[in-house]
Steps between C-alpha positions, in 0.01 A plus 500: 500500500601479151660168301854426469542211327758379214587215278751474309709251328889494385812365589734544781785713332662625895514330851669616781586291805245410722489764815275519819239721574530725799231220652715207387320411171709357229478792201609471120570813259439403130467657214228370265557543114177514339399555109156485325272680222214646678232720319416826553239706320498205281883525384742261629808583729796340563561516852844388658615596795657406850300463837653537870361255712545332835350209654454413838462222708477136360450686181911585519611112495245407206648840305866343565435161321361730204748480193601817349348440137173328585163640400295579846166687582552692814164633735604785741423863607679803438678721794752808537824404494684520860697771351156696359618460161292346275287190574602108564278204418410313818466180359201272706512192219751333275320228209768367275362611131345192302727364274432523161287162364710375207297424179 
């Protein structure tokens, strides 16, 4: 068994109305907007782009009371989409981002 393990942090920038699981779990579609400089090969990149995600479970009512603009870091795993296209973050824990410490 390999690992399959993400973090990731952003903002909420798409939720869809909560839905049900074929089992009855509460389920919430999001799209996460994320943006940061990373390095590779020692030169940094810009990277911005825009995650799929779900969350399940007791995860779906904490994602609701999320606002759209603030900063969050996101724990998960990533899965096929239902459709096969692509992959969707299966999100497993929401921290709220610290906020920055004024001077």
């Amino acid at each position: 068994m390999g690992t399959n393990r993400l973090s990731l942090s952003g903002v909420v920038k798409e939720r869809s109305a909560l839905r049900y699981t074929p089992v009855g779990l509460p389920a919430l579609d999001l799209v996460i907007e994320h943006q940061s400089v990373v390095q590779e090969e020692g030169v940094p990149r810009k990277v911005t782009m825009d995650c799929k995600s779900v969350c399940i479970g007791t995860l779906a009512a904490q994602a609701q009371q999320l606002a759209m603009d603030e900063p969050v870091d996101f724990q998960g795993f990533l899965a096929p989409a239902r459709n096969g296209r692509g992959l969707v973050f299966h999100i497993t824990l929401i921290q709220r981002a610290n906020p920055a410490v004024p001077d």
